[in-house]
TIVEXGU-276714 format. One record per atom (N, C-alpha, C, CB): x, z, y; residue in three letters. Coordinates in steps of 0.2 Angstrom, whole numbers, padded with zeros to 4 digits, always signed. Glycine has a CB too. Example, Ala and Ser with C-alpha at 12.3 -4.5 7.8 and 13.67 -1.06 7.14 Angstrom:
BEGIN
+0066+0039-0028ALA;+0062+0039-0022ALA;+0066+0039-0016ALA;+0057+0045-0022ALA;+0064+0035-0011SER;+0068+0036-0005SER;+0064+0039+0000SER;+0070+0029-0003SER;
***
This chain:
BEGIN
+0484+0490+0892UNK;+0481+0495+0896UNK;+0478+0492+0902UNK;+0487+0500+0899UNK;+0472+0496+0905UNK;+0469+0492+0910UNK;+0471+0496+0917UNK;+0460+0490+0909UNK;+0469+0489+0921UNK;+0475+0492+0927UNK;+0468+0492+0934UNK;+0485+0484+0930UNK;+0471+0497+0939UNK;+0463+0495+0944UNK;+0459+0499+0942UNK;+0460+0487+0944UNK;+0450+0498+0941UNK;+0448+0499+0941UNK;+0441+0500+0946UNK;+0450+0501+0939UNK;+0435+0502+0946UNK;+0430+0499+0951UNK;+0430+0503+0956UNK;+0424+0497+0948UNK;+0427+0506+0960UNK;+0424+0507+0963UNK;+0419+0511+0960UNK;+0423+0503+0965UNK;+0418+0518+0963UNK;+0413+0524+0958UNK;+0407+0522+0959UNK;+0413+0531+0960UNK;+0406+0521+0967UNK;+0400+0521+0971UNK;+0403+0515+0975UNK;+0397+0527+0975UNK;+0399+0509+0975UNK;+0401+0503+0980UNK;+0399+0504+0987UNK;+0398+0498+0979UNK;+0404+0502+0990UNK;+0402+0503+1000UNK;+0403+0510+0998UNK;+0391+0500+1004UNK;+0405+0512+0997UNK;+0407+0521+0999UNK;+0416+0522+0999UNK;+0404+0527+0991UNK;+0418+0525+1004UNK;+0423+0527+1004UNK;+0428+0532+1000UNK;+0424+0526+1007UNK;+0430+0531+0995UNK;+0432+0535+0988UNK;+0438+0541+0991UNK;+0437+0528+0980UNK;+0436+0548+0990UNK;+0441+0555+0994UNK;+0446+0552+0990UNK;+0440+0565+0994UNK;+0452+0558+0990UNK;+0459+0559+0986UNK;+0457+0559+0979UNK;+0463+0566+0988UNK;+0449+0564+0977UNK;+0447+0566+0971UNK;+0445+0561+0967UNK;+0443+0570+0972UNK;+0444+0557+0970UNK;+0438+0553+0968UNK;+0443+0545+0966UNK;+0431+0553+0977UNK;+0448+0545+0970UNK;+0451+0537+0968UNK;+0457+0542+0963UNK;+0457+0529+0978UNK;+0456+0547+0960UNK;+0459+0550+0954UNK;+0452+0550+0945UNK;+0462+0558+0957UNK;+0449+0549+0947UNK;+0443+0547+0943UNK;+0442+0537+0941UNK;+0436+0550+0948UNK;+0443+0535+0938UNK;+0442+0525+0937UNK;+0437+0525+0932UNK;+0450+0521+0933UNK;+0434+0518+0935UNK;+0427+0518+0927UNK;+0429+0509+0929UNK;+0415+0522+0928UNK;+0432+0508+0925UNK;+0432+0499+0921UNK;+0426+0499+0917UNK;+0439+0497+0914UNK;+0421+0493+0920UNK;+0416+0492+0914UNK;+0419+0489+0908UNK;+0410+0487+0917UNK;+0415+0488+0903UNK;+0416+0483+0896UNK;+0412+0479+0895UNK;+0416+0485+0890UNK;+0412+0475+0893UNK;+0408+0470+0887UNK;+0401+0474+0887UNK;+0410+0470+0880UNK;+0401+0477+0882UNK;+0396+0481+0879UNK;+0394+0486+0881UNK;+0396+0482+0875UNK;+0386+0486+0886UNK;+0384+0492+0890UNK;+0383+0498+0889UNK;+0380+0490+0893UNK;+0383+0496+0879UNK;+0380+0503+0876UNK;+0384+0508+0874UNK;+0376+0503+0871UNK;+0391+0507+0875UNK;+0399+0512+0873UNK;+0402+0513+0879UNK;+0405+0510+0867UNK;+0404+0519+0880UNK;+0408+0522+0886UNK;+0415+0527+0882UNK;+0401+0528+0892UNK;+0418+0524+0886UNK;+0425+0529+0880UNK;+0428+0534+0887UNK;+0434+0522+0873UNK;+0429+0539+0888UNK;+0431+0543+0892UNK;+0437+0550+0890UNK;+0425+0544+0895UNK;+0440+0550+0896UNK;+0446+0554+0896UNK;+0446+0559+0901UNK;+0452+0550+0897UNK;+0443+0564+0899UNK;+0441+0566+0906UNK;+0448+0572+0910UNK;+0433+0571+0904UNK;+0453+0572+0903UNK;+0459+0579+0907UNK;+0464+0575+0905UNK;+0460+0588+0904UNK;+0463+0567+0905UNK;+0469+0565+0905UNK;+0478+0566+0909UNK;+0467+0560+0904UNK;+0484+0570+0907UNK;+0487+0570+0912UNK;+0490+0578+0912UNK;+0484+0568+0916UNK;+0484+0583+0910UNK;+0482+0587+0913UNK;+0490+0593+0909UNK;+0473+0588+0912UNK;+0488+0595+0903UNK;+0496+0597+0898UNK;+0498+0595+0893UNK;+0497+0602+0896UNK;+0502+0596+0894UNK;+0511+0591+0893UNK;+0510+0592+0885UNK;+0522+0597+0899UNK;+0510+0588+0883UNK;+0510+0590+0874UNK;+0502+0590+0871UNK;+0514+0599+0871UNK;+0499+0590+0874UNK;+0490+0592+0872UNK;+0485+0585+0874UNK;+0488+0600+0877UNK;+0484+0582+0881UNK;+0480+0580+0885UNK;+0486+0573+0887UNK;+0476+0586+0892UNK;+0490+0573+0886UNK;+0494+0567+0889UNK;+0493+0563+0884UNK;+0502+0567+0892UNK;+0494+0555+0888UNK;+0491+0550+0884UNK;+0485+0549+0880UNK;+0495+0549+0882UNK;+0479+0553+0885UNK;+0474+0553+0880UNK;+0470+0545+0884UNK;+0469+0561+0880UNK;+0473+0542+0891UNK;+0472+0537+0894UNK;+0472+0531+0889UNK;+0475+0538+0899UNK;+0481+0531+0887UNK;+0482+0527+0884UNK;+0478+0526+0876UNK;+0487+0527+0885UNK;+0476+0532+0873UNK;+0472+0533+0866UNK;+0466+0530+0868UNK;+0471+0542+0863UNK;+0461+0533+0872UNK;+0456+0531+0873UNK;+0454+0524+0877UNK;+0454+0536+0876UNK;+0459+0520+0882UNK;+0458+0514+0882UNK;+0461+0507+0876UNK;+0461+0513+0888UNK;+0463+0510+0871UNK;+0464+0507+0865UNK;+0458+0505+0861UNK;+0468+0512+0860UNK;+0454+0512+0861UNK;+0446+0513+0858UNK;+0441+0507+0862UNK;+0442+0523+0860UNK;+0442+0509+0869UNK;+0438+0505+0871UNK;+0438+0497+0871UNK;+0438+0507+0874UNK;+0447+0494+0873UNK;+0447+0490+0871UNK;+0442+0484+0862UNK;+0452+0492+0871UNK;+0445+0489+0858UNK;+0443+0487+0851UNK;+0435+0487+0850UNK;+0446+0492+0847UNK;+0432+0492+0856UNK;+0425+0491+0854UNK;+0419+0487+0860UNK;+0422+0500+0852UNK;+0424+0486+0865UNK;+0421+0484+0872UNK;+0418+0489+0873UNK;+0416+0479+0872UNK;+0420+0492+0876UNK;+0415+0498+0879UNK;+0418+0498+0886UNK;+0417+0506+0875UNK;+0415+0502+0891UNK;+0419+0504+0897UNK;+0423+0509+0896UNK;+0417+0506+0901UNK;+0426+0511+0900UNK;+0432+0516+0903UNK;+0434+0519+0908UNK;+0436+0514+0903UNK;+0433+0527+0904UNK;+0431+0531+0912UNK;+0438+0536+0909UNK;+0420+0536+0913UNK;+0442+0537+0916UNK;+0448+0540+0915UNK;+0448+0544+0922UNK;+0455+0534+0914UNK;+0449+0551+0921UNK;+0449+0556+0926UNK;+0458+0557+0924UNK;+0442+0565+0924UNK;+0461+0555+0931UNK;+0469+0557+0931UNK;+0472+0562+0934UNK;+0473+0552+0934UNK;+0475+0569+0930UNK;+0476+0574+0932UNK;+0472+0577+0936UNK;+0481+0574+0934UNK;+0464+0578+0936UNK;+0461+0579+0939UNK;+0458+0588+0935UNK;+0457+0573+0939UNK;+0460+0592+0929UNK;+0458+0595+0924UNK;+0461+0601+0929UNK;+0460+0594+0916UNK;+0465+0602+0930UNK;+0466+0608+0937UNK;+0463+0610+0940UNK;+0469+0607+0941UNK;+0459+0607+0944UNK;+0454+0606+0948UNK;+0447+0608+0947UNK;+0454+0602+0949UNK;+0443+0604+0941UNK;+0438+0603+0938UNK;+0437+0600+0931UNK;+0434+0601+0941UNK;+0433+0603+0926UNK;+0433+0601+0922UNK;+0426+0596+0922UNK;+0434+0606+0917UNK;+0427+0590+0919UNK;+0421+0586+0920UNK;+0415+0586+0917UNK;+0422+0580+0920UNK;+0416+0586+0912UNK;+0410+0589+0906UNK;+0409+0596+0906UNK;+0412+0587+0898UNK;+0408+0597+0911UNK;+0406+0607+0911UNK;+0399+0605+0917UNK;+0416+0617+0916UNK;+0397+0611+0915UNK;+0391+0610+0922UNK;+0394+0610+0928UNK;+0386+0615+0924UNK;+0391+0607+0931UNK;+0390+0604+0939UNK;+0392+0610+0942UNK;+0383+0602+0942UNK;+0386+0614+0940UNK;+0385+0618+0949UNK;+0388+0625+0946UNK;+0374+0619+0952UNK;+0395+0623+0943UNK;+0401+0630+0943UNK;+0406+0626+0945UNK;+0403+0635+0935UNK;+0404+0620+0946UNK;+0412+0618+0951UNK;+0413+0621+0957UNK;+0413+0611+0955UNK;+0418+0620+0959UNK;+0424+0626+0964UNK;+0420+0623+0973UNK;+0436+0623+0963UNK;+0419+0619+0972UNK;+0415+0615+0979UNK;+0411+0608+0978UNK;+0421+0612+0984UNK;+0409+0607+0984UNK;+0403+0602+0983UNK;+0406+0596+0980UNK;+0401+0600+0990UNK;+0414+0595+0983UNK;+0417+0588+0983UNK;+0417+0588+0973UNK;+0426+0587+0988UNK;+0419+0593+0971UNK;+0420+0594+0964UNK;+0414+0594+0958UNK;+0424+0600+0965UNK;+0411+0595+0963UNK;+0403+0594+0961UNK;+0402+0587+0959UNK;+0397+0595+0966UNK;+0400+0583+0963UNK;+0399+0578+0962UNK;+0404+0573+0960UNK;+0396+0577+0967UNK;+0411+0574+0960UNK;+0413+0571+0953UNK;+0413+0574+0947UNK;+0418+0568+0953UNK;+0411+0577+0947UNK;+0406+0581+0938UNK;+0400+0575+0937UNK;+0402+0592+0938UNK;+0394+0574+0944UNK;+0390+0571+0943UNK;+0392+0565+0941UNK;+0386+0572+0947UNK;+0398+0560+0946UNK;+0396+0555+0944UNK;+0400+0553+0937UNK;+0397+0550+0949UNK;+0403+0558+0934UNK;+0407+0557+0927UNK;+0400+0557+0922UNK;+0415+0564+0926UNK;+0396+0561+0924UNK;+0391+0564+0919UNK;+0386+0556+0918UNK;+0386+0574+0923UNK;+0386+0555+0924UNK;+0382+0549+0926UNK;+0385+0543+0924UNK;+0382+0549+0934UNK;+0390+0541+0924UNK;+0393+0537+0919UNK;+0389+0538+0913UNK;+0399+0537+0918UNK;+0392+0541+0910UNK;+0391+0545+0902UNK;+0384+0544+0899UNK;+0392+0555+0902UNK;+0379+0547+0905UNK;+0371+0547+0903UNK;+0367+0541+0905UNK;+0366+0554+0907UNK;+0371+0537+0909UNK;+0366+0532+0912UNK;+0362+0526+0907UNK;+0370+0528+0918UNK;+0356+0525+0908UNK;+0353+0522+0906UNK;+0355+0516+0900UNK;+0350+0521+0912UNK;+0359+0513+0900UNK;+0362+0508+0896UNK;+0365+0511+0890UNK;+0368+0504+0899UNK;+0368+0517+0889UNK;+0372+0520+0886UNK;+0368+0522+0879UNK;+0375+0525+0891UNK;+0372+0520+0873UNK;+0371+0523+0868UNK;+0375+0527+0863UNK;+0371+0519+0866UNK;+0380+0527+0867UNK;+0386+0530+0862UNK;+0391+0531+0867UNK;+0390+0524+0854UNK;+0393+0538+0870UNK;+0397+0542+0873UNK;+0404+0545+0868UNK;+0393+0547+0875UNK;+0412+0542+0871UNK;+0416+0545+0867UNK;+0419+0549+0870UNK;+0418+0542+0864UNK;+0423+0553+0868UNK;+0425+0558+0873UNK;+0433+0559+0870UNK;+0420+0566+0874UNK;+0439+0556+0873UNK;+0445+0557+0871UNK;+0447+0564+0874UNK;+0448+0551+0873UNK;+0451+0570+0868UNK;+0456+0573+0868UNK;+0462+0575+0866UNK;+0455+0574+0867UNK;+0467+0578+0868UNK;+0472+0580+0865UNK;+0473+0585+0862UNK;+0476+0581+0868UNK;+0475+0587+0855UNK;+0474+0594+0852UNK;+0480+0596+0850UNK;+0469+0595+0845UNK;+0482+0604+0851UNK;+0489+0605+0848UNK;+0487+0612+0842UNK;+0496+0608+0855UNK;+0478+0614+0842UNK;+0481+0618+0839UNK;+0472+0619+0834UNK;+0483+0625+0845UNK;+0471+0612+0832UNK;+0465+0611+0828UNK;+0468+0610+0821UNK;+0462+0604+0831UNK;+0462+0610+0816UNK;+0463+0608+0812UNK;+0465+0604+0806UNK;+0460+0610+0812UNK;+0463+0600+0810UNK;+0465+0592+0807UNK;+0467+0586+0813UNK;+0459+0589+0803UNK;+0471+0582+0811UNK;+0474+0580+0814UNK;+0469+0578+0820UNK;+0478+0577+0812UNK;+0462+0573+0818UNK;+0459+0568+0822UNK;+0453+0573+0818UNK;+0462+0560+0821UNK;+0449+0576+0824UNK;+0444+0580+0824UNK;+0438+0577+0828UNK;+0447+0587+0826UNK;+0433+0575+0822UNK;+0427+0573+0825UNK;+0420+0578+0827UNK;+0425+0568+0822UNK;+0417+0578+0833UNK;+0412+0582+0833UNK;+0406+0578+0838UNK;+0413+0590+0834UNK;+0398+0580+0834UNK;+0393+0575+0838UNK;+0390+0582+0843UNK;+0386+0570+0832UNK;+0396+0590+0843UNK;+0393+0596+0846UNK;+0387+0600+0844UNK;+0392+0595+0851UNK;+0385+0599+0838UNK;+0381+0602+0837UNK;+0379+0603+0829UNK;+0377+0598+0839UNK;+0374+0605+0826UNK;+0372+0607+0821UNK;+0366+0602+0821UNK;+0371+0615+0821UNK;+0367+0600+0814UNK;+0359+0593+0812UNK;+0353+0598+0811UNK;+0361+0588+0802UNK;+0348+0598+0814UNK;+0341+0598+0810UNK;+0338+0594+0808UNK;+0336+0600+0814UNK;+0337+0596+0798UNK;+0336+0593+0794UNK;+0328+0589+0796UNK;+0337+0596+0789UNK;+0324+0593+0796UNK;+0317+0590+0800UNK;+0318+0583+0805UNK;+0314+0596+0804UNK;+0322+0583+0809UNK;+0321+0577+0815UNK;+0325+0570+0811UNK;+0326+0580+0824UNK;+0319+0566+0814UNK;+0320+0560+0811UNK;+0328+0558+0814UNK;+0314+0555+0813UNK;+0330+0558+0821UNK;+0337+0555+0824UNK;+0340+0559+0820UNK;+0339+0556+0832UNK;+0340+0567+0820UNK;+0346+0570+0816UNK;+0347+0566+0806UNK;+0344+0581+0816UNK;+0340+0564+0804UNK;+0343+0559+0799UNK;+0348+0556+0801UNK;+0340+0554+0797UNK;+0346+0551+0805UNK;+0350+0544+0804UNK;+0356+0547+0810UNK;+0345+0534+0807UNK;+0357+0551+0811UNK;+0364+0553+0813UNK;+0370+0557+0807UNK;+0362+0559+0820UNK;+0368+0560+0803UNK;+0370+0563+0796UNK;+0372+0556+0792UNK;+0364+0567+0792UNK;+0366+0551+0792UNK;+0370+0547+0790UNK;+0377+0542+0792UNK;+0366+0543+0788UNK;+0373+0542+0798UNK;+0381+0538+0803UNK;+0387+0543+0803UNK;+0381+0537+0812UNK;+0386+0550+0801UNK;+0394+0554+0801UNK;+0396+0552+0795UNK;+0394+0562+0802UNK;+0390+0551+0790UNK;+0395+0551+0782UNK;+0398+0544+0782UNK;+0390+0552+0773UNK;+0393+0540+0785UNK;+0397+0533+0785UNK;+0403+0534+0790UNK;+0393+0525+0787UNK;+0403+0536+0795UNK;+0411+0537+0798UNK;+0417+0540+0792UNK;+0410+0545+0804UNK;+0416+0547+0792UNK;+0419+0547+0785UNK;+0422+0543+0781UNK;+0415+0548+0783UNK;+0418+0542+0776UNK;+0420+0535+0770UNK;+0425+0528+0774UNK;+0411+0531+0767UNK;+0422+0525+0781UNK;+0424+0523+0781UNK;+0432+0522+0788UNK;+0419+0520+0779UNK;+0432+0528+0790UNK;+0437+0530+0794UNK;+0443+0531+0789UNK;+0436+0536+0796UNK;+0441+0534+0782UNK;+0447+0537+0781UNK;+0449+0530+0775UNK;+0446+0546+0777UNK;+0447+0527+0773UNK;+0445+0520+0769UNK;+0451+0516+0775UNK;+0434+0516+0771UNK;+0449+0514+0782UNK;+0453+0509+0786UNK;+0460+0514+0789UNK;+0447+0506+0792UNK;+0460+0521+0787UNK;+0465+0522+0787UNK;+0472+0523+0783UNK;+0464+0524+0790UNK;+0470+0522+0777UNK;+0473+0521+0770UNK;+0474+0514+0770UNK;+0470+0523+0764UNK;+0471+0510+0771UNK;+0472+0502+0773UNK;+0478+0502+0776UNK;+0465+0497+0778UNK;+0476+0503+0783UNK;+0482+0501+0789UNK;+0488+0504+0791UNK;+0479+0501+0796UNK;+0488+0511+0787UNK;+0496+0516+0786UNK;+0502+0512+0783UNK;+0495+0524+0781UNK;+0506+0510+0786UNK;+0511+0507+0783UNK;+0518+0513+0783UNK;+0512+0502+0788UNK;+0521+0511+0775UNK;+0527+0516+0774UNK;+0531+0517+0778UNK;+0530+0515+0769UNK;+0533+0512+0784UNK;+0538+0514+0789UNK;+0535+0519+0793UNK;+0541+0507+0795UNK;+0530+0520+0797UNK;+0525+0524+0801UNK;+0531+0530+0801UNK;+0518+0525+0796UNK;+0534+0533+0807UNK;+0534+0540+0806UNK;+0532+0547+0804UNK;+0536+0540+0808UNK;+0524+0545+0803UNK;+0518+0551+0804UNK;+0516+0547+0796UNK;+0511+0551+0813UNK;+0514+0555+0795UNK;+0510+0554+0790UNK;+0503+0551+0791UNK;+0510+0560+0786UNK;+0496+0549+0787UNK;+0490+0546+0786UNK;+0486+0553+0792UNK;+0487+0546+0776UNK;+0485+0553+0796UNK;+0482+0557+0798UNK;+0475+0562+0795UNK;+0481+0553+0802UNK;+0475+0568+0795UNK;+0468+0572+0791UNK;+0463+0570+0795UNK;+0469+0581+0790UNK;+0459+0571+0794UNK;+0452+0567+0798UNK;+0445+0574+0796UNK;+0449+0557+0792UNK;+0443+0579+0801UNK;+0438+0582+0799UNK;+0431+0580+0804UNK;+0441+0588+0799UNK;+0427+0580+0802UNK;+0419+0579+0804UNK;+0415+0583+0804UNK;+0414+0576+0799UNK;+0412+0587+0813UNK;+0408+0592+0812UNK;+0402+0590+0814UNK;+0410+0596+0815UNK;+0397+0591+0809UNK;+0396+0599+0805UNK;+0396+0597+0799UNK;+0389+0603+0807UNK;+0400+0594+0795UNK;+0401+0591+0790UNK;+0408+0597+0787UNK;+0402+0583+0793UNK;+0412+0596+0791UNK;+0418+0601+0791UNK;+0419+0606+0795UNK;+0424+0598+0791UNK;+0415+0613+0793UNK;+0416+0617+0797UNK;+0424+0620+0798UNK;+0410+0622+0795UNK;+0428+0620+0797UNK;+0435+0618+0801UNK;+0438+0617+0804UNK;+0438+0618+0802UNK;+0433+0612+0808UNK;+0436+0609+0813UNK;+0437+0614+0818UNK;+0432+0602+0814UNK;+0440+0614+0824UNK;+0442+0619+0826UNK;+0436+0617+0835UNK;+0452+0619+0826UNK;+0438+0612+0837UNK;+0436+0608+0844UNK;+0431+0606+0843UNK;+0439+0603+0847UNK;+0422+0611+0841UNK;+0419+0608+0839UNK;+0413+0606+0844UNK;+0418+0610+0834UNK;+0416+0607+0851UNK;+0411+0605+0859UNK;+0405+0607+0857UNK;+0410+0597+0862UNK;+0403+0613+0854UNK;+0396+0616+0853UNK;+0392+0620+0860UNK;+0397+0622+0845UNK;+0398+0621+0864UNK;+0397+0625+0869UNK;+0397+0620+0876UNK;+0403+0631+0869UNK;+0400+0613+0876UNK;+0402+0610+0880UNK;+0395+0605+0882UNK;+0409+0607+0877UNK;+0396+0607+0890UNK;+0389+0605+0891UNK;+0388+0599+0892UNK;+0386+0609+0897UNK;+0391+0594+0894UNK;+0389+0587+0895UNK;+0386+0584+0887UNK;+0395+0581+0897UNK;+0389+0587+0881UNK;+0388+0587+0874UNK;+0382+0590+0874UNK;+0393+0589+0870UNK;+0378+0595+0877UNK;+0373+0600+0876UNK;+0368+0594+0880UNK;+0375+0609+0881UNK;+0370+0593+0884UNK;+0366+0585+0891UNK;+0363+0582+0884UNK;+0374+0577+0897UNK;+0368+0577+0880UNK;+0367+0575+0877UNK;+0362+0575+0868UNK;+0372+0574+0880UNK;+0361+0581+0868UNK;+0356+0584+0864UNK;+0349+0586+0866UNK;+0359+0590+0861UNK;+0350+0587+0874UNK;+0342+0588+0877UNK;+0339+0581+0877UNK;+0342+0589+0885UNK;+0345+0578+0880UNK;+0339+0570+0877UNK;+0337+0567+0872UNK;+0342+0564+0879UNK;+0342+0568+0868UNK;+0339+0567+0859UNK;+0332+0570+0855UNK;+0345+0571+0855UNK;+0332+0579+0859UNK;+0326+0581+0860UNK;+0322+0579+0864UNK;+0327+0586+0862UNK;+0323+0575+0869UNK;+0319+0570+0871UNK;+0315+0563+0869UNK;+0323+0570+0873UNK;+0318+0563+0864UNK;+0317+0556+0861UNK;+0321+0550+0863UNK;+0311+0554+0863UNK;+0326+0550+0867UNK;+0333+0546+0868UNK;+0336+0546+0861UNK;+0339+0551+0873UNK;+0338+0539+0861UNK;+0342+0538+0858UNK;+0351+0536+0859UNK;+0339+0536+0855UNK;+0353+0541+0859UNK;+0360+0542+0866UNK;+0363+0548+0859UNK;+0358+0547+0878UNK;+0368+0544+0857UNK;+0376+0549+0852UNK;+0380+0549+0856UNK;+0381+0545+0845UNK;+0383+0554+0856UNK;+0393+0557+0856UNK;+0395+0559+0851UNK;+0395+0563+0860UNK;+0402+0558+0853UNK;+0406+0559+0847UNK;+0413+0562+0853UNK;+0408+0552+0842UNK;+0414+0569+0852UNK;+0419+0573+0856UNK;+0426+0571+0850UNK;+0416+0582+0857UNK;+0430+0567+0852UNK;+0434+0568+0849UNK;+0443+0570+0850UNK;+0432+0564+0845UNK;+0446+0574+0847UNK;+0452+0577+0848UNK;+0459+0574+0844UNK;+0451+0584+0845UNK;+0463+0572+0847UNK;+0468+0568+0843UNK;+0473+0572+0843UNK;+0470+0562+0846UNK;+0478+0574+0837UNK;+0485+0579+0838UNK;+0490+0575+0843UNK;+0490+0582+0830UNK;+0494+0578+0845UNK;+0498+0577+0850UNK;+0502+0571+0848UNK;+0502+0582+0850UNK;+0505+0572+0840UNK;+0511+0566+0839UNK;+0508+0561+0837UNK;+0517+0566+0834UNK;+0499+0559+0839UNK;+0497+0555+0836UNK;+0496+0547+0844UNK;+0490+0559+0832UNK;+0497+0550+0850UNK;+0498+0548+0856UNK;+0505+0548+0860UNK;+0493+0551+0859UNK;+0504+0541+0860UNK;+0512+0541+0867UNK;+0509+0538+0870UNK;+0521+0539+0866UNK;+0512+0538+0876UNK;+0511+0531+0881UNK;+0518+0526+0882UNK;+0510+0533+0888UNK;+0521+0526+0878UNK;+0529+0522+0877UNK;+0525+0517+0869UNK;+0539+0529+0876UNK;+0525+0511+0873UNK;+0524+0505+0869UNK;+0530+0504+0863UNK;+0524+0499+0873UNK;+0535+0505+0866UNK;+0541+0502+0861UNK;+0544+0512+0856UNK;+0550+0497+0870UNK;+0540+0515+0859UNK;+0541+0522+0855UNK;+0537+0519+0847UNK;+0536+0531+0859UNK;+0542+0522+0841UNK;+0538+0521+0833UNK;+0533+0524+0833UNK;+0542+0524+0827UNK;+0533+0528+0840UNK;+0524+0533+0837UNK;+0520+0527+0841UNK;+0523+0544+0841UNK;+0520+0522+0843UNK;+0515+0516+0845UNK;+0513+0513+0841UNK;+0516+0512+0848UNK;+0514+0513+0836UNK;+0510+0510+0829UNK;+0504+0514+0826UNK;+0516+0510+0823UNK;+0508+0522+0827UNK;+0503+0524+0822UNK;+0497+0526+0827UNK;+0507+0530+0816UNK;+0499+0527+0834UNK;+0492+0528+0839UNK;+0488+0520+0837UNK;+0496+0530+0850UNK;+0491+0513+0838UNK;+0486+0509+0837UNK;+0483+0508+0830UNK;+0488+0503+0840UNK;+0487+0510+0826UNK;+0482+0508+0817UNK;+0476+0514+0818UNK;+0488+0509+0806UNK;+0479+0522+0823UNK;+0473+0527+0820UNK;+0467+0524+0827UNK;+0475+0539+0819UNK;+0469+0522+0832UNK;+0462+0520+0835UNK;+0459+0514+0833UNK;+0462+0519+0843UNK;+0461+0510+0830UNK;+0457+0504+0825UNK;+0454+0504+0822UNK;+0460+0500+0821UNK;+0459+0510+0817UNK;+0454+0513+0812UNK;+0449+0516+0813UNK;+0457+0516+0809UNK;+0448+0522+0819UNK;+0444+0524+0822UNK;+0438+0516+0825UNK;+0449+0529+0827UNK;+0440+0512+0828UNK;+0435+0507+0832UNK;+0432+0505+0826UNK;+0439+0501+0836UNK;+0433+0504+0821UNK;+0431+0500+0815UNK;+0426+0505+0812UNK;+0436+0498+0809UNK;+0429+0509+0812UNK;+0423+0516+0808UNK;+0418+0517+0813UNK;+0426+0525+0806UNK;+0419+0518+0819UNK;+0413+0519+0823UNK;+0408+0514+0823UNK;+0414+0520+0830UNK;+0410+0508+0824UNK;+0406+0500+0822UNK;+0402+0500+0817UNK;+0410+0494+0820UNK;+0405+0503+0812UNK;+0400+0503+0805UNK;+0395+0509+0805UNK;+0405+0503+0798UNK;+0397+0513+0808UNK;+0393+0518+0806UNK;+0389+0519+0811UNK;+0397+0524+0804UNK;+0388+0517+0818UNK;+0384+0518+0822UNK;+0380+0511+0825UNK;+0387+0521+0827UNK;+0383+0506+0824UNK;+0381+0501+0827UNK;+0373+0499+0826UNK;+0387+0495+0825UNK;+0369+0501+0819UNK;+0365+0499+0818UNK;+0359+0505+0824UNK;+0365+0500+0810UNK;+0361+0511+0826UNK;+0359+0516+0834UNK;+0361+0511+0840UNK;+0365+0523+0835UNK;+0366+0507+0840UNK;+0369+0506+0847UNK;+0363+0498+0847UNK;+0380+0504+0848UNK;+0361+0495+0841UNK;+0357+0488+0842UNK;+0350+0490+0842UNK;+0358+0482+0835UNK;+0348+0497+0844UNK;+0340+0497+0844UNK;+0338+0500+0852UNK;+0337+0501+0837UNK;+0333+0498+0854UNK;+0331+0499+0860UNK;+0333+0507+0864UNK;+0323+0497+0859UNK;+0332+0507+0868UNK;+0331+0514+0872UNK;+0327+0517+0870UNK;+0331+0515+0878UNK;+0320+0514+0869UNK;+0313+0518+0871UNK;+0313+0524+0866UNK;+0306+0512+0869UNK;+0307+0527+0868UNK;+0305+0533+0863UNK;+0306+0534+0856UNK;+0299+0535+0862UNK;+0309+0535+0850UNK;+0306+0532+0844UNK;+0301+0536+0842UNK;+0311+0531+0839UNK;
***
C-alpha cells in the first residue's frame, strides 16, 4: 500500500478537503487508477483504496485516492453542481488528474453490492460502429474479455474462499448493472474521443467480498489474483492504445 502522497498543487496550502484527496505518481504517465468514494459505505466503497492501489501497482500507473470524501461530493459528477466553491474545485483537480495531457487509460475503482456480476466492466458508453477509435476499442474489450477470464482460471486456487469471480463487459454485456453511461467524467472522456483523443476508461465495480483491507484475512488472496488478473488483461488488451502518440488520429 502506498503511504503519503504528493502534493495536489505545489506551493499551495492543501484545506481539510483537499489533504483527503492523494495522487502518488507512477512509472507510467499514461495510466491513472483512481478511487474516488473510497471509505465512503461500509460493505460497498471500503477498501476500494486498497483494490485500486494493487491495480496500479501491477501496471505502474498513478494513484489518485479521494478518502471519505463521497459525502460531501462526488468527484466524477460535474463540477459546477458541487455544494461550494471549495468542492468545486476538487472535482476539478480529480477530473484533472484523470484528463491531463499524459494520460491514456483512466481507471476508476468501485464497490458493488447490488450488480450483476461480480467484477463489472464499463468504457460508459455504447460503440459506434463507423468510428475508427470505437474499432480498436471493441477490439480491446473482446481481448479484455478472453483474456481476463483466461488469467483468472489460471490464478484461482482451490483453497480460495470465493469462488472464480463472473466478469461482465459493457456494452458487450448488457447486464451489467454500473454501466457509468450517465457518469460525467466518463461522458468528459467520450467528448475527447469525439475529439480525436486518444484517452480510454474503464469504470470498473468490484463486489464486496472480493476486497478487504486486512492482509492476513483469506479474502487477501483472492482480492490480489482478481487485480493481477485484472492488470494482465488490461496490459494486453490496451497497451497497443497506451504505446501510440496523443496526437489526432
Amino acid at each position: 500500500m502506498k503511504k503519503g502522497g504528493t502534493d495536489l498543487v505545489p506551493g499551495v496550502e492543501k484545506s481539510e478537503f483537499e489533504q483527503r484527496l492523494h495522487y502518488w505518481p507512477g512509472v507510467n504517465p499514461a495510466i491513472v487508477v483512481a478511487a474516488p468514494h473510497h471509505g465512503y459505505q461500509q460493505g460497498c466503497d471500503y477498501y476500494t483504496k486498497e483494490f485500486a492501489s494493487l491495480l496500479s501497482a501491477q501496471l505502474g500507473g498513478a494513484l489518485l485516492v479521494a478518502d471519505g470524501l463521497r459525502p460531501l461530493v462526488d468527484l466524477n459528477k460535474d463540477p459546477h453542481q458541487a455544494a461550494t466553491p471549495e468542492l468545486r474545485r476538487l472535482c476539478l483537480i480529480y477530473q484533472g488528474h484523470a484528463l491531463a495531457d499524459p494520460v491514456r487509460l483512466f481507471l476508476e475503482v468501485h464497490g458493488h453490492i447490488h450488480g450483476r456480476y461480480d467484477l463489472e466492466l464499463s468504457c460508459g458508453f455504447k460503440l459506434g460502429p463507423s468510428l475508427p477509435l470505437d474499432k480498436d476499442l471493441e477490439t480491446a474489450l473482446t481481448v479484455l474479455g478472453a483474456s481476463l477470464n483466461r488469467e483468472l482460471l489460471k490464478r484461482w486456487q482451490p483453497w480460495f474462499p470465493l469462488p472464480v469471480p463472473t466478469v461482465g463487459i459493457y456494452p458487450h454485456n448488457q447486464q451489467v448493472v454500473m454501466k457509468a453511461t450517465q457518469t460525467w467524467l466518463f461522458q468528459r472522456i467520450r467528448s475527447l474521443q469525439l475529439q480525436r483523443r486518444r484517452i480510454f476508461g474503464l469504470h470498473i465495480e468490484v463486489y464486496r467480498d472480493y476486497k478487504t483491507g486486512d492482509r492476513n484475512s483469506p479474502y487477501a488472496s483472492c482480492q490480489q489474483s482478481l487485480a493481477e488478473a485484472l492488470a494482465t488483461a488490461i496490459s494486453e488488451s490496451f497497451c497497443q492504445h497506451l504505446l501510440q502518440p496523443a496526437e489526432p488520429i
